[in-house]
C-alpha positions, 0 to 999 in steps of 0.5 A: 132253208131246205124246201120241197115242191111236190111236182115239178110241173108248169107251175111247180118247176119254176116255183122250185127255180124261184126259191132256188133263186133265192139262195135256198135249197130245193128237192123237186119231186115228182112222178115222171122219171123222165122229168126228173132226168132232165131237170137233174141236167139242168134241162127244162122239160117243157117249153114255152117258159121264159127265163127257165132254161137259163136258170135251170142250167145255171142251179142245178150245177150249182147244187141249189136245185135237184129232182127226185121221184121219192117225195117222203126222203125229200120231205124227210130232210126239209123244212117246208114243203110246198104242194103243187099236183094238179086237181081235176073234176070228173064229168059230173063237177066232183073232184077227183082227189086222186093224185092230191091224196098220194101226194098228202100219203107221200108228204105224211110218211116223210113229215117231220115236227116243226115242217110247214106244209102248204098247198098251192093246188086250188081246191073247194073251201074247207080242203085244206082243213077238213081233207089234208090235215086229218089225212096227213095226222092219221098217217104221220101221226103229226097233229096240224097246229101243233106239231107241224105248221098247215097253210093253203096259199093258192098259186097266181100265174099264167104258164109262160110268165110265172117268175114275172107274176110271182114278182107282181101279185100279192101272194095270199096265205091261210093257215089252219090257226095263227101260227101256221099262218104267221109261219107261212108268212114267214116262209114266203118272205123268204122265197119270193121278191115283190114289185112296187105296186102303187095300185094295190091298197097295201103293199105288195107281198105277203099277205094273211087272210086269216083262215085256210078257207078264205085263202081257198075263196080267194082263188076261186074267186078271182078265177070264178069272176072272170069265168063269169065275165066272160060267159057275159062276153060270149053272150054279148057276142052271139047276141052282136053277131045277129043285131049288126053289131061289133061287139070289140067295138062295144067292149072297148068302149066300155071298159075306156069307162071307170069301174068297167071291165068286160072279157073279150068272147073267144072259141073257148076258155081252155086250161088247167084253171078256169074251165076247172075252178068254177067247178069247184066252187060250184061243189061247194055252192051248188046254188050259185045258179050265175056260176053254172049258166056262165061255165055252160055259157063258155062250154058252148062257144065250140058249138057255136064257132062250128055253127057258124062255120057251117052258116057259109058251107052248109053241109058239112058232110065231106068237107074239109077243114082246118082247126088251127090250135091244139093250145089252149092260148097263144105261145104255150104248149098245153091242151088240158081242156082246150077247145079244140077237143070239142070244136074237132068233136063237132065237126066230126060228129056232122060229117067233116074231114078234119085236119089240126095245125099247131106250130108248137106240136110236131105231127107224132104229137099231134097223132098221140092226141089222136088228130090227123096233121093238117100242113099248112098249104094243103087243100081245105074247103073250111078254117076254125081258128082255135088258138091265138099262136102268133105265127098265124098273124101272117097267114093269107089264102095262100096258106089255104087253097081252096077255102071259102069260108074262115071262123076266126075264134081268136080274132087273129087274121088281117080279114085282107089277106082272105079275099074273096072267103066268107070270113067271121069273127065270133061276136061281129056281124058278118 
């Protein structure tokens, strides 16, 4: 089978390497030229991906996998195409459709009788059928149901270890009537291999939910729920933190009971998921009054981690301080909503000298994104712990002169290796 995917990015590019895998051929498609250069030298444009290089170094030389910045020649010559273009909100919760619809412009313009076309990008309910398949019939003239197969199967993995959870989780499929649905079905059968889940109350692998829309529901769900659960644990944490209590201690307790489940609270909730997809179900449910106090809940933790930092310095006014983690989590190399934007933009905004750490970013990078370099060793009066990077496990004083006071959002310090400093841990009595 020939199959395009319409963008080549953390989720895209391994998709395209998993089919490839697979024995198929596989056009990726793309905007940036630049990734598209080194994905046709077998080079991964990112890191932080496990199993990526290897398999890029070992397909794309072997004719299974090529790039291209013209996405209607790839689409003209496949079978399926499979749609992955990131989907953002603008500051009032609406999506901004913008790249999707040229992407769907793109992917019309080559269509051809018989293709399947399915979305993997989360959108609102109703998206799929209401948005992209009268765009796509206008411009092709292709009626979705009839002449070309229409499905939504919404992606379910984290960056860094996606061809792992490609093989662990069910992967859902909708299409706009049965036959798409059963074509999608079909298709990823094809692509994908299933790990033995004695958990699950089917068997792993592909299933049909029946309608576009409730694939579309499916994913915001899922993501919905734990935006939710963790607005709940972030609550709990800033109530523990003026009662006495260690909240870690509460929450271990409670998830060792049967039907339990709770989060644990963090500086931020940052990505390209959950900080969003609430907000597409809220567009859809405008009313769902949980939803909106949990996504503020979350949206507040910078606020309050910086707060906090504040409660051992005073005045932040002149004072130097370190935020540790431009990442959104640990061992992955990607900003998009990280809470370091707003944890920075507090501190400055009460007079701080702030200065950002990341291992994964050389300084260039980091000055691109318009902070001032912090270098490990260098004086500092205040620590805000943003990400979970493993190489800051090992960090002491030392690594610090002059601090005396640490936020440590990600609960990632040995607390010993700081004598002596007013160390908190967001959701644990001081």
């Amino acid at each position: 089978m020939k199959i395009a995917v319409v963008a080549l990015g953390k989720i895209g590019l391994p998709l395209a390497v998993q089919f490839a895998d697979k024995g198929h051929e596989v056009i990726g498609c793309d905007v940036n030229a630049h990734a598209v250069d080194l994905i046709n030298k077998g080079i991964e444009p990112f890191p932080g991906e496990a199993h990526l290089a290897e398999k890029l170094a070992t397909l794309v030389p072997a004719g299974k996998l090529r790039a291209t910045t013209d996405t209607t020649s790839a689409v003209a010559e496949c079978e399926a195409v499979v749609v992955v273009v990131p989907l953002f909100v603008d500051n009032d919760g609406v999506p901004d459709f913008g790249w999707m619809d040229a992407a769907t412009e793109a992917i019309a313009k080559g269509l051809k009788p018989g293709t399947l076309v399915s979305y993997e990008t989360t959108l609102p309910v109703g998206t799929t059928r209401t948005r992209f398949g009268p765009m796509i019939e206008k411009i092709s003239g292709l009626v979705p149901g009839k002449d070309f197969h229409l499905v939504f199967s919404p992606e379910r993995v984290l960056t860094g270890r996606v061809f792992a959870d490609l093989r662990r989780y069910p992967k859902l499929v909708g299409g706009i009537d049965s036959a798409s649905g059963q074509r999608g079905v079909e298709f990823y059968e094809a692509v994908l291999d299933f790990d033995v889940r004695e958990d699950l109350q089917r068997a792993n692998g592909v299933w049909d939910l029946g309608s576009a829309e409730a694939s579309e529901m499916a994913k915001l769900a899922e993501t919905t729920y734990r935006d939710v659960n963790i607005g709940l644990a972030n609550q709990f944490a800033r109530f523990a933190e003026t009662a006495g209590i260690d909240i870690y201690q509460v929450i271990a307790a409670s998830n060792s009971q049967p039907y339990s489940h709770i989060h644990q609270p963090g500086i931020a909730v940052g990505g390209h998921c959950i900080p969003i997809y609430p907000r597409f179900y809220l567009w859809n449910d405008p009313a769902a009054t949980v939803v909106r106090a949990a996504r503020e809940a979350n949206a507040g933790m910078p606020v309050h981690a910086v707060s906090l930092l504040s409660t051992d310095l005073g005045d932040l006014k002149g004072k130097k301080v370190a935020v540790l983690g431009i990442s959104y989590r640990g061992g992955v190399k990607e900003s998009a909503f990280s809470g370091v934007f707003p944890t920075v933009g507090e501190l400055t905004r009460l007079g701080a000298t702030v200065t950002v750490h990341d291992p994964m970013y050389t300084d260039d990078e980091i000055v691109k994104l318009k902070f001032t370099p912090h270098h490990l060793g260098s004086q500092v009066d205040g620590v805000v712990t943003q990400a979970d990077h493993a190489e800051y496990r090992s960090l002491s004083a030392k690594d610090f002169p002059g601090v005396s006071a640490i936020v440590d959002g990600r609960r990632i310090f040995d607390q010993s290796a700081f004598p002596g400093v007013a160390y908190r841990v967001i959701g644990k009595a001081q």
